[in-house]
N, C-alpha and C positions, 0 to 999 in steps of 0.2 A: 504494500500500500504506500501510494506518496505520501510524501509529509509537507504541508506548507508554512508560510511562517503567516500568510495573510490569505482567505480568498472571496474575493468580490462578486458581487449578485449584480450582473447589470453593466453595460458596457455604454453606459450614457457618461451622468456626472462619477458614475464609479472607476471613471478610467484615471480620474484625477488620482485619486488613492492606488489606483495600478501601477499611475505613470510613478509616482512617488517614492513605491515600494519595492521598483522596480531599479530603480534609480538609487537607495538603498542599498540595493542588492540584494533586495529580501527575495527568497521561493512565492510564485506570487501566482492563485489559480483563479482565473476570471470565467466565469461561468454563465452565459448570455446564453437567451430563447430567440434574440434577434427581433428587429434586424440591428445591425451591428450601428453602433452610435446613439440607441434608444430613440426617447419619444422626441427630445430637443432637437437632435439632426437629421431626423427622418418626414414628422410630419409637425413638428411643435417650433420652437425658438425661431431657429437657423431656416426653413424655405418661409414661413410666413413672413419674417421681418425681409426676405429677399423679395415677396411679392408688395409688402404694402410700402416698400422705399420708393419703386417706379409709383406706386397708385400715390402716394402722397406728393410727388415732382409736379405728375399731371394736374391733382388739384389747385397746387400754387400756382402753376400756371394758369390756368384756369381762373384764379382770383386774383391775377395779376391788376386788373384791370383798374382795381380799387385802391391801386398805388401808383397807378395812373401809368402803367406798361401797358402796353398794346404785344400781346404775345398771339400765338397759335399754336396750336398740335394739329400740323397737315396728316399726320399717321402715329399708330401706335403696334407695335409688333410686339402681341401677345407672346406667339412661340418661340420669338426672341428670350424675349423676360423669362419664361419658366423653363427655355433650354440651357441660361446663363447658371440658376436655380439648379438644375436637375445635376449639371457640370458641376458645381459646387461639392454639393451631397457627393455625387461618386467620387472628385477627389477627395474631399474628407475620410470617408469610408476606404480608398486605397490607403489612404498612409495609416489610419487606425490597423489594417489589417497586414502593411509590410510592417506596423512598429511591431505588432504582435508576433508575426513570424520571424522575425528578427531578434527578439529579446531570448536570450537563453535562458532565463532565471525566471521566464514566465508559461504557464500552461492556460491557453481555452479551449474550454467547452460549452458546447453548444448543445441545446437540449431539447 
């Protein structure tokens, strides 16, 4: 049977205590049901604030007018915005999963 010195439920804000422990050099067992990053980098924190940064630019624009700018939005390229979004997420989730496969003094599992 392994032995660890720390192990983590959750591969969200629980990677902070991974990265930590890891970085220690403590034996370190992170044990995620997925998907990898949790609820913040998947559907919570990290894409919503990526979708309402563009939606909040449009509105000032929008209410430019009342500070006496004369603006327009000739277009708005939605699959832009949530492929920039989408880009994001997958590199985040690549380097959470090359740091994981890369740390020798860490084991995940997946459940």
């Amino acid at each position: 049977m392994k032995e660890y010195d720390i192990i983590v439920i959750g591969s969200g804000a629980g990677m902070l205590i991974v990265e930590g422990a890891v970085m220690q050099g403590l034996k370190v067992a992170l044990v995620d049901k997925g998907p990898l990053g949790g609820t913040c980098l998947n559907v919570g924190c990290i894409p919503s604030k990526m979708l309402i940064y563009p939606a909040d630019r449009i509105a000032e624009i929008q209410e430019a007018t009342k500070l006496g700018i004369e603006a327009k939005i000739t277009s708005i390229d939605f699959t832009a915005i949530v492929e920039r979004m989408r880009k994001t997420l997958r590199e985040s989730k690549a380097q959470m999963r090359a740091g994981i496969e890369h740390s020798s003094n860490l084991d995940f599992y997946t459940i």
